[in-house]
PDB file of N, CA, C, O and CB in Angstrom:
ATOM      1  N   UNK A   1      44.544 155.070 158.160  1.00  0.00           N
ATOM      2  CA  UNK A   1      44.253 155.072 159.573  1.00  0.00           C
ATOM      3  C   UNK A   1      43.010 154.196 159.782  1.00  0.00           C
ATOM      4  O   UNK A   1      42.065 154.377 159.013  1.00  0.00           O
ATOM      5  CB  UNK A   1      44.039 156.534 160.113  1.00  0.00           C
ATOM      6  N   UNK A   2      42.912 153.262 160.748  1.00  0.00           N
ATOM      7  CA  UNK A   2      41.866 152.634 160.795  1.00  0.00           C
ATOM      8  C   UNK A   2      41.199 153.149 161.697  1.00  0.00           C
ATOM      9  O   UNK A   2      41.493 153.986 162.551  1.00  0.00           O
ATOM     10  CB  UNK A   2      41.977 151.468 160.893  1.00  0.00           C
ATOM     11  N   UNK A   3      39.853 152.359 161.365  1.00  0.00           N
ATOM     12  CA  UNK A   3      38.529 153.484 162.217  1.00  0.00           C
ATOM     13  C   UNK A   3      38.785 153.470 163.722  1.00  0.00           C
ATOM     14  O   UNK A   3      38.414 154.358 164.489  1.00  0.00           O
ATOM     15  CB  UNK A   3      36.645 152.844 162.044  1.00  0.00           C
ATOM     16  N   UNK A   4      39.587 152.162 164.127  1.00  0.00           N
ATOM     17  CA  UNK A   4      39.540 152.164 165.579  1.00  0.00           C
ATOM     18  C   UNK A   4      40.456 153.415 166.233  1.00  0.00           C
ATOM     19  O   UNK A   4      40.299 153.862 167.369  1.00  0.00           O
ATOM     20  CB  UNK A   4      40.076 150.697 166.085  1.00  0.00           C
ATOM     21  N   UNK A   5      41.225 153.773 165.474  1.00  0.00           N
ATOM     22  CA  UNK A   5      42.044 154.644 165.709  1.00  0.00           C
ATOM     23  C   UNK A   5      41.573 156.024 165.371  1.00  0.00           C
ATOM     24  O   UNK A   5      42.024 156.908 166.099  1.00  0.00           O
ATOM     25  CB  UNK A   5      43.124 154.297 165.127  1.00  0.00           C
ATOM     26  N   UNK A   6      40.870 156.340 164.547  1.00  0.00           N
ATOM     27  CA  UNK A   6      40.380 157.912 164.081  1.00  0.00           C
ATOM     28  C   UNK A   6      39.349 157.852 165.085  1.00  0.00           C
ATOM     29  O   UNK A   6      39.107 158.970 165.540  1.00  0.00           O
ATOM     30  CB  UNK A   6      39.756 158.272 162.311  1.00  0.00           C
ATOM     31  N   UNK A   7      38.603 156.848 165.622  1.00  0.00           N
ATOM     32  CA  UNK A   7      37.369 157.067 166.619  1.00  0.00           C
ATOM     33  C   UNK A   7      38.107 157.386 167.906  1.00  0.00           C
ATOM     34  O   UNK A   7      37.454 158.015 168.739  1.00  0.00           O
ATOM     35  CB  UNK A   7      36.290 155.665 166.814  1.00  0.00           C
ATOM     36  N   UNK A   8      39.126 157.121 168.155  1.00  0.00           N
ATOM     37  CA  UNK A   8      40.190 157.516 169.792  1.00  0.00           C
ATOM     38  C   UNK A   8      40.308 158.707 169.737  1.00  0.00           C
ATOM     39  O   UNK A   8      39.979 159.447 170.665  1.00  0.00           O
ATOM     40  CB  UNK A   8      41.880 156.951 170.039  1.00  0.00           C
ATOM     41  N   UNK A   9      40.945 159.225 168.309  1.00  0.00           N
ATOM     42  CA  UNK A   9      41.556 160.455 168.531  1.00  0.00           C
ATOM     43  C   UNK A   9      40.703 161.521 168.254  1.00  0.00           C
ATOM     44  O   UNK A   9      40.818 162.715 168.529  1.00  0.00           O
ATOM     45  CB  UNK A   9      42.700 160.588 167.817  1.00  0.00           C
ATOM     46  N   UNK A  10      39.519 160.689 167.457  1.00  0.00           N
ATOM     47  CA  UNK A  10      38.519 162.133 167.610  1.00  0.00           C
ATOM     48  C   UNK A  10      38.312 162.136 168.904  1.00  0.00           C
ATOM     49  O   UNK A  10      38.687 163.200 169.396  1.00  0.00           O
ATOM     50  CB  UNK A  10      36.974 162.217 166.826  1.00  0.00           C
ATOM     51  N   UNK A  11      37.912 161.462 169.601  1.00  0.00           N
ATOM     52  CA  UNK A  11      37.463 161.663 171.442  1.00  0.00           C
ATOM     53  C   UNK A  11      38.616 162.773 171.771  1.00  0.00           C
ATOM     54  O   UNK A  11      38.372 163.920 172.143  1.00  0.00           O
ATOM     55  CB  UNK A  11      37.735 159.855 172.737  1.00  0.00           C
ATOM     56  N   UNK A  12      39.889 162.234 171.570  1.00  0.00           N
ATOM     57  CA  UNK A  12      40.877 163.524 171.627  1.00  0.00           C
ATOM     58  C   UNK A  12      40.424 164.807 171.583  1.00  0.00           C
ATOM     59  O   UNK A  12      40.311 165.721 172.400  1.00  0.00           O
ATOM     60  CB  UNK A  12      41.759 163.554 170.602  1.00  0.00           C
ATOM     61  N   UNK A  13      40.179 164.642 170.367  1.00  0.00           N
ATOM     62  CA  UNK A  13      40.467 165.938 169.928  1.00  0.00           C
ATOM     63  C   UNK A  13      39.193 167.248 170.788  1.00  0.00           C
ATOM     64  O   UNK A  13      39.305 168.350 171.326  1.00  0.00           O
ATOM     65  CB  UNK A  13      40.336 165.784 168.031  1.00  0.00           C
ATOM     66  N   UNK A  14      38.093 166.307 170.486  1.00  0.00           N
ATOM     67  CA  UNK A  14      36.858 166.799 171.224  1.00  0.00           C
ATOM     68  C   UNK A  14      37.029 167.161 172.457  1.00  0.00           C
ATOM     69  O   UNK A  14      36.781 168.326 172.769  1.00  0.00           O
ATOM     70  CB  UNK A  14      35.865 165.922 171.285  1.00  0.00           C
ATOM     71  N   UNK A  15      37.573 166.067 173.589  1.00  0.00           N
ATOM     72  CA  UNK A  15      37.613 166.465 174.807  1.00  0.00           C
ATOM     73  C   UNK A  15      38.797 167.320 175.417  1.00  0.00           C
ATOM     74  O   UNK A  15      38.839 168.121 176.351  1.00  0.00           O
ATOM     75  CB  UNK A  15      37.461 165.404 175.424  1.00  0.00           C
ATOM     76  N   UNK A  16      39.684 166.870 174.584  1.00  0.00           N
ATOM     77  CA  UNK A  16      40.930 167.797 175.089  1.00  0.00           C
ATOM     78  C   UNK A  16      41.518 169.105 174.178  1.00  0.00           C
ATOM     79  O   UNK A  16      41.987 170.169 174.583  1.00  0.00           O
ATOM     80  CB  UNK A  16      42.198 166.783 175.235  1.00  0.00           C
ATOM     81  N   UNK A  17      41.344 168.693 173.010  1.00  0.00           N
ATOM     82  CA  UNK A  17      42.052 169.810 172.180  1.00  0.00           C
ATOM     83  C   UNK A  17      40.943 171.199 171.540  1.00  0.00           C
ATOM     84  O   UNK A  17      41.271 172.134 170.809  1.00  0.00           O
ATOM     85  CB  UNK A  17      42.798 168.892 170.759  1.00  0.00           C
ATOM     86  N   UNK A  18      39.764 170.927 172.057  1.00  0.00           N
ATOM     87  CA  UNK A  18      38.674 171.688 171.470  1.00  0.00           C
ATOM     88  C   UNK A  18      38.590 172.614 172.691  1.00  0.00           C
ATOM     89  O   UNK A  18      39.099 173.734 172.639  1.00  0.00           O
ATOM     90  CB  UNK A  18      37.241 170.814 171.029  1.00  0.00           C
ATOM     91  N   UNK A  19      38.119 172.283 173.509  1.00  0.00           N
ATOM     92  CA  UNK A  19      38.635 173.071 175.016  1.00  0.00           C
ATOM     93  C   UNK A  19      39.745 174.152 175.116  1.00  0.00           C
ATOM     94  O   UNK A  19      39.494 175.277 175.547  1.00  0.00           O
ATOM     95  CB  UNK A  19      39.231 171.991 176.002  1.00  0.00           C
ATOM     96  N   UNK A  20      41.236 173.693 174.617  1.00  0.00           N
ATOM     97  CA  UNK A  20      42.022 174.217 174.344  1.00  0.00           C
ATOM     98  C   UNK A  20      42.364 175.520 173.317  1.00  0.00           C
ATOM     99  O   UNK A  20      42.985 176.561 173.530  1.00  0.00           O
ATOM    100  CB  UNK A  20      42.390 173.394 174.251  1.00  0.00           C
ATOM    101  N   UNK A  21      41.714 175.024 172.162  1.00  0.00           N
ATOM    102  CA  UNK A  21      41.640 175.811 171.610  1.00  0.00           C
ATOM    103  C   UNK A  21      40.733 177.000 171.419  1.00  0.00           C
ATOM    104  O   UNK A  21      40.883 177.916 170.610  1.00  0.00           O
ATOM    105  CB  UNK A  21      41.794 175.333 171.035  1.00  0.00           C
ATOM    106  N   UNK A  22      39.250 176.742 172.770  1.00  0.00           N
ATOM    107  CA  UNK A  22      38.944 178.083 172.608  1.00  0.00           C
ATOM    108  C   UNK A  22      39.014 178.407 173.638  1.00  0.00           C
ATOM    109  O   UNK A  22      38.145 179.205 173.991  1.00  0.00           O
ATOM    110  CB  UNK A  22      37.896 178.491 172.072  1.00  0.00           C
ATOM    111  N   UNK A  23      40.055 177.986 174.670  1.00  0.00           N
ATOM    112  CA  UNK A  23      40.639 179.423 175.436  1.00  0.00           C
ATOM    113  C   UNK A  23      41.422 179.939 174.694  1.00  0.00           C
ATOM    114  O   UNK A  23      41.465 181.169 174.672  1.00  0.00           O
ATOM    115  CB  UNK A  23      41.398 179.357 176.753  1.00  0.00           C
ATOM    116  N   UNK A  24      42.023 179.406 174.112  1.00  0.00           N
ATOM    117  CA  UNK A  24      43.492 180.203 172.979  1.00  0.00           C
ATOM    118  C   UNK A  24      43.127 181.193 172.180  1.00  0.00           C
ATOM    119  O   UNK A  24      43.793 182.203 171.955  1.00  0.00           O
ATOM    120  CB  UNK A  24      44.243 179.196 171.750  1.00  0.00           C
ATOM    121  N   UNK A  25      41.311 180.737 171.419  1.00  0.00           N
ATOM    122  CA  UNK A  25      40.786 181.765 170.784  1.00  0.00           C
ATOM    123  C   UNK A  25      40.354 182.554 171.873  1.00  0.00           C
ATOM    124  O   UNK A  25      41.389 183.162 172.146  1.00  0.00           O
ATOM    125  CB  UNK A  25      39.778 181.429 169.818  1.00  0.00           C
ATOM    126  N   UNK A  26      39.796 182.802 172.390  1.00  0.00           N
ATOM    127  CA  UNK A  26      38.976 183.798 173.546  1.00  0.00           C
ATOM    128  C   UNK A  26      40.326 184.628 174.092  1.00  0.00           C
ATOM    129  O   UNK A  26      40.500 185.846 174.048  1.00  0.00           O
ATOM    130  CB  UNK A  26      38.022 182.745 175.086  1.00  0.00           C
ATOM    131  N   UNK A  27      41.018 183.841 174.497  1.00  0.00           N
ATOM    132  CA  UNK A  27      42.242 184.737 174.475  1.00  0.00           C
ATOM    133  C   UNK A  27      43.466 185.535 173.626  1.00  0.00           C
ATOM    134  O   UNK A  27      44.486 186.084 174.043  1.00  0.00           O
ATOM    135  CB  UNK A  27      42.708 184.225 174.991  1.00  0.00           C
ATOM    136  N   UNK A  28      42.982 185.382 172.379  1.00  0.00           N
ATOM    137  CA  UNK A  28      43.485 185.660 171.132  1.00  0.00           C
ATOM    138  C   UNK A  28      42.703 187.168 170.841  1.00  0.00           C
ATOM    139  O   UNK A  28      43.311 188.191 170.524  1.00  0.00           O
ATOM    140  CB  UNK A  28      43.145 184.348 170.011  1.00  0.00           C
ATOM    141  N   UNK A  29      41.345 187.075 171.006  1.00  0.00           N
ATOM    142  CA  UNK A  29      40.770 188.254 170.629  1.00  0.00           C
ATOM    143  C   UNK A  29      40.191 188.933 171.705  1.00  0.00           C
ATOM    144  O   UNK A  29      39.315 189.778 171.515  1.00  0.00           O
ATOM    145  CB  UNK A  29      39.868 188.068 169.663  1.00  0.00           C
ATOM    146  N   UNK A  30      40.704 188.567 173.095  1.00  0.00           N
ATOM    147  CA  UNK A  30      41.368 189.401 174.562  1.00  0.00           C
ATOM    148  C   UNK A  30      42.032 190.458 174.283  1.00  0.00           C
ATOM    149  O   UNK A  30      41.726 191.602 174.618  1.00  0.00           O
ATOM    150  CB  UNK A  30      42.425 188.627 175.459  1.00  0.00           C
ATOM    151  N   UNK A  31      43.379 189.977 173.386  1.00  0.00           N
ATOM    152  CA  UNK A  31      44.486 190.709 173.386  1.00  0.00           C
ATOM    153  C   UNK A  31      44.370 191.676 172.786  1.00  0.00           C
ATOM    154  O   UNK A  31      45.354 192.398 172.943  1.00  0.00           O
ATOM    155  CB  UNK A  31      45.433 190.215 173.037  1.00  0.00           C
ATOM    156  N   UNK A  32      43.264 192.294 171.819  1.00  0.00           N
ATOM    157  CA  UNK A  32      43.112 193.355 171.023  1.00  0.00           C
ATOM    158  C   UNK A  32      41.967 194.265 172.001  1.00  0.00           C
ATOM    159  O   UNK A  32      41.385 193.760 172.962  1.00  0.00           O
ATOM    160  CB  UNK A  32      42.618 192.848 169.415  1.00  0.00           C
ATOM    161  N   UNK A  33      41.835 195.256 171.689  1.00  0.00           N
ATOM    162  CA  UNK A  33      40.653 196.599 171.676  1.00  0.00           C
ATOM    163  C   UNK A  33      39.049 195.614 171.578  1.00  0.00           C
ATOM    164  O   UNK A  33      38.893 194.728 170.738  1.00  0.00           O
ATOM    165  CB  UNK A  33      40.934 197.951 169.787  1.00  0.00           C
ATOM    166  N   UNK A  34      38.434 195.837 172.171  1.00  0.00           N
ATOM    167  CA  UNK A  34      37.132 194.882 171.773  1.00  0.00           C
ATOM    168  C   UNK A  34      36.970 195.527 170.713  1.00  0.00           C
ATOM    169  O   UNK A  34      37.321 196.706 170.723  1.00  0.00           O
ATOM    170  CB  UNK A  34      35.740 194.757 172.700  1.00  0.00           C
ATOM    171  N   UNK A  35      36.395 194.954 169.488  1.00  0.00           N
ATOM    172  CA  UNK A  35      36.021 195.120 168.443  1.00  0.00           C
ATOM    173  C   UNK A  35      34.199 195.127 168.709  1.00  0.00           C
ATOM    174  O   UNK A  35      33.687 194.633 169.714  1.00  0.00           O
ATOM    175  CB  UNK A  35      36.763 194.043 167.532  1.00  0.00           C
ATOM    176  N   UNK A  36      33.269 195.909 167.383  1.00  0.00           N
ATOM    177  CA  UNK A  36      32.377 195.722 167.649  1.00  0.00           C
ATOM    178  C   UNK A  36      31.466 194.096 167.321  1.00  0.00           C
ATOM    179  O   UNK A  36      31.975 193.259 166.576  1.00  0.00           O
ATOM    180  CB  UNK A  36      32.075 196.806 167.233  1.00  0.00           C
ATOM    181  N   UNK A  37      30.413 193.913 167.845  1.00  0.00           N
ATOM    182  CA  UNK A  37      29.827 192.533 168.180  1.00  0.00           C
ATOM    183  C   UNK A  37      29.813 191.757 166.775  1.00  0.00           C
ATOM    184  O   UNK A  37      29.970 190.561 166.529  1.00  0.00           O
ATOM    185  CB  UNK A  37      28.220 192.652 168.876  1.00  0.00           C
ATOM    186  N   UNK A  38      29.565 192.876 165.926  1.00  0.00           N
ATOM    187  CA  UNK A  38      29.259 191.641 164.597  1.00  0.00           C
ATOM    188  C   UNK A  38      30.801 191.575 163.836  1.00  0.00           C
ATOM    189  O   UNK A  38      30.831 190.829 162.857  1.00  0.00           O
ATOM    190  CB  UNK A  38      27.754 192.305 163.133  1.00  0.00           C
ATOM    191  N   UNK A  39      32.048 192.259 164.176  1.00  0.00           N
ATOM    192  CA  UNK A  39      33.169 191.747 163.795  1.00  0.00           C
ATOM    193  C   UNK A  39      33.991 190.846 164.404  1.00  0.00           C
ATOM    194  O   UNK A  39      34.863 190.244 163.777  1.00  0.00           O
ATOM    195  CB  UNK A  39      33.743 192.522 163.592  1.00  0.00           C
ATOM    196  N   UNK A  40      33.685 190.620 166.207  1.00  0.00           N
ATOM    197  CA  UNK A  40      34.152 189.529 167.340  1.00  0.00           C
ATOM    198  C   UNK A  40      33.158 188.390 167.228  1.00  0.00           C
ATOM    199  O   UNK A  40      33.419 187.226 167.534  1.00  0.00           O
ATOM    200  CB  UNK A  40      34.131 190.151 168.985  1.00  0.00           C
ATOM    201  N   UNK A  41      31.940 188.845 166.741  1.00  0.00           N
ATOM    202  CA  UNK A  41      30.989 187.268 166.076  1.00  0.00           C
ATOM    203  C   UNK A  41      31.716 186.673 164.677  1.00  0.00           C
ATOM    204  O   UNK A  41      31.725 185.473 164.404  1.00  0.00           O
ATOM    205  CB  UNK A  41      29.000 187.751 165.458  1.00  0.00           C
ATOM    206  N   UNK A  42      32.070 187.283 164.189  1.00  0.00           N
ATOM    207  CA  UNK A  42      32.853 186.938 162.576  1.00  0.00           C
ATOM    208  C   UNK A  42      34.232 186.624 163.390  1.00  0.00           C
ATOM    209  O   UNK A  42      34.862 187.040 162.417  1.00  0.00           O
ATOM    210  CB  UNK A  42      33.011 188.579 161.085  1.00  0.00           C
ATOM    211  N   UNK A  43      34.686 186.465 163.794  1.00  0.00           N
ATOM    212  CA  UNK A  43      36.012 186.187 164.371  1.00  0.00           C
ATOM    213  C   UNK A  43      36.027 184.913 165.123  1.00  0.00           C
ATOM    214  O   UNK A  43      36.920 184.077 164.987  1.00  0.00           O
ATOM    215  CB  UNK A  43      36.449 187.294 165.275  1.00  0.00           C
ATOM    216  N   UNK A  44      34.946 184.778 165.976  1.00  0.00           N
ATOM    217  CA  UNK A  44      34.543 183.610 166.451  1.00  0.00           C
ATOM    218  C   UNK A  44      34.122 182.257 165.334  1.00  0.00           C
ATOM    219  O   UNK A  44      34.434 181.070 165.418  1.00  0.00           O
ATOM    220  CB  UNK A  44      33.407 184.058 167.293  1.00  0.00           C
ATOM    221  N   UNK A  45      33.552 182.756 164.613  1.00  0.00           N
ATOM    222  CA  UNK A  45      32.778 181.793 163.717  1.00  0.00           C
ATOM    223  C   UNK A  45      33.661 181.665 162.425  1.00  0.00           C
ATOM    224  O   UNK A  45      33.329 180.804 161.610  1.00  0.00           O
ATOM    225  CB  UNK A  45      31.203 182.359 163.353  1.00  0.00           C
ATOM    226  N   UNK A  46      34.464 182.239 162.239  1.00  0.00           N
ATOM    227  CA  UNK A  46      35.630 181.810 161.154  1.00  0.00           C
ATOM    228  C   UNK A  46      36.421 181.336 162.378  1.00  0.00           C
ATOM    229  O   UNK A  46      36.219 180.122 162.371  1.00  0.00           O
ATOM    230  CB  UNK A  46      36.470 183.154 160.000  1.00  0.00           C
ATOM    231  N   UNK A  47      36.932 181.516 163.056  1.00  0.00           N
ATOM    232  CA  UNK A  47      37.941 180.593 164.369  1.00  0.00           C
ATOM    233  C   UNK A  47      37.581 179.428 164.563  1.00  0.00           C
ATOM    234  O   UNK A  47      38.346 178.504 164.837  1.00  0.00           O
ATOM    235  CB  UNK A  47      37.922 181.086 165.888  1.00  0.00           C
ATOM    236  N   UNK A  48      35.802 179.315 164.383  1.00  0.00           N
ATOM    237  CA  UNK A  48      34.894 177.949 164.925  1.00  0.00           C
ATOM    238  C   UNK A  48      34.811 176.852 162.961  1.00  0.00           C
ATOM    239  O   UNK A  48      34.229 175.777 162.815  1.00  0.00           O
ATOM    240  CB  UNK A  48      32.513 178.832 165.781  1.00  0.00           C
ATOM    241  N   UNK A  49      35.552 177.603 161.874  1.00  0.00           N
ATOM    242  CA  UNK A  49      35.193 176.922 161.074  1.00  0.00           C
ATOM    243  C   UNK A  49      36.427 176.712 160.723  1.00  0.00           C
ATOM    244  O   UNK A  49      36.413 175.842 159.853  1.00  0.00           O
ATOM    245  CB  UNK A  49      34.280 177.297 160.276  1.00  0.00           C
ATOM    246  N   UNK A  50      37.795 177.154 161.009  1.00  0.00           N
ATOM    247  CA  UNK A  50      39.168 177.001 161.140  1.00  0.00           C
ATOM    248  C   UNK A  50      39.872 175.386 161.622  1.00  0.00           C
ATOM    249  O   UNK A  50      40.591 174.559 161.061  1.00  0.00           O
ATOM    250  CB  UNK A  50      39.487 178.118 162.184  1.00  0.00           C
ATOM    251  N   UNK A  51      39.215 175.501 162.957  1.00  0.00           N
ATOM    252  CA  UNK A  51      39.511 174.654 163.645  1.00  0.00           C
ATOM    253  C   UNK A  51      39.658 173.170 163.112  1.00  0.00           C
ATOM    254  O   UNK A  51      40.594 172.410 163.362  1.00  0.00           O
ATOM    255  CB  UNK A  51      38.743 174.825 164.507  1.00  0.00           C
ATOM    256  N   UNK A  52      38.540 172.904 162.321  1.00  0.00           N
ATOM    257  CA  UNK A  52      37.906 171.206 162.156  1.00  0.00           C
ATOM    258  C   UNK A  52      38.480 170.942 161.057  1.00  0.00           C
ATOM    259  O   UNK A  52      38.776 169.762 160.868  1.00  0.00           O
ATOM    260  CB  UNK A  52      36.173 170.846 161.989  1.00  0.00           C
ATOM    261  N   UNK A  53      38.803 171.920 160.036  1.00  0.00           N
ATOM    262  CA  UNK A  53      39.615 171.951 158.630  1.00  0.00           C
ATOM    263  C   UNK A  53      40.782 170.437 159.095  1.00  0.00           C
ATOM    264  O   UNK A  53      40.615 169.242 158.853  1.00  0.00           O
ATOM    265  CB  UNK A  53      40.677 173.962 158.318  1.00  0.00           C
ATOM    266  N   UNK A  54      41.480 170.868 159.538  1.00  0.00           N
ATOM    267  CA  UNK A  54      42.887 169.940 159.624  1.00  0.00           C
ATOM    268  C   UNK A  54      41.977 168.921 160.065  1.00  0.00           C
ATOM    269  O   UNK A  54      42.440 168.205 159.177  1.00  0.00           O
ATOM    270  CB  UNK A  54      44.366 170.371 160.761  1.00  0.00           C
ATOM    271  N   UNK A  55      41.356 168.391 160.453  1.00  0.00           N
ATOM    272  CA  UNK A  55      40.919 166.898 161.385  1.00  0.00           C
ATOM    273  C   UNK A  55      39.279 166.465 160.553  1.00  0.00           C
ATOM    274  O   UNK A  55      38.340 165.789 160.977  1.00  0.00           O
ATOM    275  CB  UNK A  55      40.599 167.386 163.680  1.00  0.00           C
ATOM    276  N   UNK A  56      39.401 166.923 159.720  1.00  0.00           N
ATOM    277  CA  UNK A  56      38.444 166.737 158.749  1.00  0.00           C
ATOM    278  C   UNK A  56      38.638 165.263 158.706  1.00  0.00           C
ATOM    279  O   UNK A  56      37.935 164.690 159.538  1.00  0.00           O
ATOM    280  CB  UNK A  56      38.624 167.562 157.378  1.00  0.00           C
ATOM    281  N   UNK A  57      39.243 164.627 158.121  1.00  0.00           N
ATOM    282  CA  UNK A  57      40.136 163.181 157.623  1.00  0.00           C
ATOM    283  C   UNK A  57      39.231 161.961 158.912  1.00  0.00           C
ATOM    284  O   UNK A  57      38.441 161.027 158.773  1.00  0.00           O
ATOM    285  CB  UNK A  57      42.575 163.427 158.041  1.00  0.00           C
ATOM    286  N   UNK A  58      40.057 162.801 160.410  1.00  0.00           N
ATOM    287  CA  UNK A  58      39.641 162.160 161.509  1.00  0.00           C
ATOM    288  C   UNK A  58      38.559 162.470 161.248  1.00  0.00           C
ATOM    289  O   UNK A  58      38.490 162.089 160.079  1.00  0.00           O
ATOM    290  CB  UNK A  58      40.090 162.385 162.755  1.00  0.00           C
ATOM    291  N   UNK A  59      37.324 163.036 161.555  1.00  0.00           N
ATOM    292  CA  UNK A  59      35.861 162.801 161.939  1.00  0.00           C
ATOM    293  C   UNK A  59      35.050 162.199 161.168  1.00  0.00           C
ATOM    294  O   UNK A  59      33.937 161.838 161.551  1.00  0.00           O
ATOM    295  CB  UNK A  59      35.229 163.832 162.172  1.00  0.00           C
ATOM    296  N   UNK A  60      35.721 161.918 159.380  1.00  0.00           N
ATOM    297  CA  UNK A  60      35.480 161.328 158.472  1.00  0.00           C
ATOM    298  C   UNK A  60      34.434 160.004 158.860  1.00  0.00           C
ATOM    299  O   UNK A  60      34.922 159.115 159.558  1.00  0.00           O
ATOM    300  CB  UNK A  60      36.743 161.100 157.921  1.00  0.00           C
ATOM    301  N   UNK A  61      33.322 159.902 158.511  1.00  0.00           N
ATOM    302  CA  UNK A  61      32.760 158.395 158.679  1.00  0.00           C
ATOM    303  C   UNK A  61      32.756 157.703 160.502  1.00  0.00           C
ATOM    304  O   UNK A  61      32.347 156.601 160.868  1.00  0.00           O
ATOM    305  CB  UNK A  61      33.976 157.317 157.567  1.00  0.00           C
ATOM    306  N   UNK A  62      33.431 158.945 161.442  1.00  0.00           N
ATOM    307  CA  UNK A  62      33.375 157.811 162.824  1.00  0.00           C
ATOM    308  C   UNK A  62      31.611 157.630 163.374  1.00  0.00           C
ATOM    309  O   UNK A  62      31.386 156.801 164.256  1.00  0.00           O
ATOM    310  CB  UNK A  62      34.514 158.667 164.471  1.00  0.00           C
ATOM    311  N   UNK A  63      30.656 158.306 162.894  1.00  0.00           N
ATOM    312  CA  UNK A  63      29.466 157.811 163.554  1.00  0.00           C
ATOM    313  C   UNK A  63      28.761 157.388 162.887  1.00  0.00           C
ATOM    314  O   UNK A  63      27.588 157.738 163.019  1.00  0.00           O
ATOM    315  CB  UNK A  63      28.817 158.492 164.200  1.00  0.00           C
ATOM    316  N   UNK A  64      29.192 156.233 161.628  1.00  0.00           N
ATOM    317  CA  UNK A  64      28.769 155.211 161.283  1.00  0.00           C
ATOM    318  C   UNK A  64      29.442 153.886 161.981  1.00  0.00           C
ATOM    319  O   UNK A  64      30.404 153.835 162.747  1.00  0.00           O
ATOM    320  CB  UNK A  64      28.848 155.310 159.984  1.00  0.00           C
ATOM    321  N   UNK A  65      28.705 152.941 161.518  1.00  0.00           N
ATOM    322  CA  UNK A  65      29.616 151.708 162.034  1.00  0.00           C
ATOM    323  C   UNK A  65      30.309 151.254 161.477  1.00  0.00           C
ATOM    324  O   UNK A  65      30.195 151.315 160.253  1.00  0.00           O
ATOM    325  CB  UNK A  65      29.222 150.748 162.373  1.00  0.00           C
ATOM    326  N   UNK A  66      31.791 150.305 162.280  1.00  0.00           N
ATOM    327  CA  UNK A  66      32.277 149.998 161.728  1.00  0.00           C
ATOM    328  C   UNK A  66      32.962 149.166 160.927  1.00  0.00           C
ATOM    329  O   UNK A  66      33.354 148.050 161.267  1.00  0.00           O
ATOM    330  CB  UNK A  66      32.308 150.266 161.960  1.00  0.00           C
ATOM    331  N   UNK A  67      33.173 149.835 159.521  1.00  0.00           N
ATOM    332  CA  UNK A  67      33.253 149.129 158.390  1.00  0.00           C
ATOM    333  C   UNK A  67      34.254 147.809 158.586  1.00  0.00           C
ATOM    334  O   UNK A  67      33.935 146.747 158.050  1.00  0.00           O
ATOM    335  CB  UNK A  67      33.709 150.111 157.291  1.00  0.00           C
ATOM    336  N   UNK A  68      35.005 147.873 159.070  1.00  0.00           N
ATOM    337  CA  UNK A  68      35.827 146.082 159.489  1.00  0.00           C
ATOM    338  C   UNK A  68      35.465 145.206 160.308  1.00  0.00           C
ATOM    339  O   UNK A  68      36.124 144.223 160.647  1.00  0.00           O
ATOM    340  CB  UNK A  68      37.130 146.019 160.083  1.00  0.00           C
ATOM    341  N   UNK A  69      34.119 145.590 160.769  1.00  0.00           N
ATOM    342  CA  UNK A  69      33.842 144.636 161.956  1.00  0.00           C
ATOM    343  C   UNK A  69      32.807 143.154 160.872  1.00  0.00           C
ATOM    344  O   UNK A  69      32.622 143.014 159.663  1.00  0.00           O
ATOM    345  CB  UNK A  69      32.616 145.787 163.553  1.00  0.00           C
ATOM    346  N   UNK A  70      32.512 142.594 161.707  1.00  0.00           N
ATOM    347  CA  UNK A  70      32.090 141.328 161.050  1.00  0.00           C
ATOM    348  C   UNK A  70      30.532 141.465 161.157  1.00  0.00           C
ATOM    349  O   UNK A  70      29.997 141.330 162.257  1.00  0.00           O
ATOM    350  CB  UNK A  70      32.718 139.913 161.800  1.00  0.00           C
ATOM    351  N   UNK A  71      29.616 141.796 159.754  1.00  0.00           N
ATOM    352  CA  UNK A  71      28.558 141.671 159.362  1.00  0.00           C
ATOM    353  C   UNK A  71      27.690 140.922 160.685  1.00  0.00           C
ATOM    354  O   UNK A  71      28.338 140.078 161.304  1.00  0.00           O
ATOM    355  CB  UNK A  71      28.692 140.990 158.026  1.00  0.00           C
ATOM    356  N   UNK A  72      26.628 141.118 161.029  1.00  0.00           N
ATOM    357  CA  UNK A  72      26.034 140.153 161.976  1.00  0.00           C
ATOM    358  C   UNK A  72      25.170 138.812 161.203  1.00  0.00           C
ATOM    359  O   UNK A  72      24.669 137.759 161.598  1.00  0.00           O
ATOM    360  CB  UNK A  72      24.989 141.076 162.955  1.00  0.00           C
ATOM    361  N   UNK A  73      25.321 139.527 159.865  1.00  0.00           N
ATOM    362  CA  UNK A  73      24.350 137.768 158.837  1.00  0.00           C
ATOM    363  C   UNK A  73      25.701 136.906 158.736  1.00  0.00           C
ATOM    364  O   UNK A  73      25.550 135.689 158.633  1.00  0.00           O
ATOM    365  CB  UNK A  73      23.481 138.101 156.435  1.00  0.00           C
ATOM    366  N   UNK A  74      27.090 137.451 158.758  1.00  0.00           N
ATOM    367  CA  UNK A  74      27.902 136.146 158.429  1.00  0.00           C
ATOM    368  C   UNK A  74      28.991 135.918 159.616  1.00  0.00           C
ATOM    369  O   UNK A  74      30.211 136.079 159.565  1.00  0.00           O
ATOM    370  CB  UNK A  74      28.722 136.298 156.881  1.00  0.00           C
ATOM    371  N   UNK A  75      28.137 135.472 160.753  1.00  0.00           N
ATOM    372  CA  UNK A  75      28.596 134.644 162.054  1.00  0.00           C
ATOM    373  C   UNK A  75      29.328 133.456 161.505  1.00  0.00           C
ATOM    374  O   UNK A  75      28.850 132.592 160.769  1.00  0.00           O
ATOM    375  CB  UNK A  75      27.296 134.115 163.055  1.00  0.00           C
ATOM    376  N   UNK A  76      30.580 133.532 161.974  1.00  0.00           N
ATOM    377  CA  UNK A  76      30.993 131.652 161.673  1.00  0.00           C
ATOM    378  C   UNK A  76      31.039 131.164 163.154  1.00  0.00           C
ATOM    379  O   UNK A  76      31.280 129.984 163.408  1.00  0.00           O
ATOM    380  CB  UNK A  76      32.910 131.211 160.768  1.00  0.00           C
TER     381      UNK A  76
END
């Protein structure tokens, strides 16, 4: 995947699919009995370390620069 492309879809993922997914969580642990605070904090924060697993790959290296672009010492 080239960087120009993992840098799009992280914006993706950030603006649209991160949003998404924590109404899905918030509404995931809605659906049960409230649990007490330090087991719905552990639920949150394994949910919040769940998430980035798969898109690991994507966020890989995007806030460095990038590596295919043309050096600024070798202008032709």
């Amino acid at each position: 995947m080239t960087y120009r492309t993992r840098r799009r879809l992280s914006i993706v993922v950030l603006v649209i699919g991160l949003p998404l997914y924590i109404m899905a969580a918030v509404w995931l642990v809605d659906q049960f009995e409230r649990p007490s605070i330090l087991i719905e904090l552990g639920v949150y924060v394994g949910l919040g370390v769940i998430w980035a697993l798969p898109f690991r790959a994507v966020f890989l290296g995007v806030g460095r620069a990038d590596p295919d672009a043309p050096s600024a010492g070798n202008r032709d």
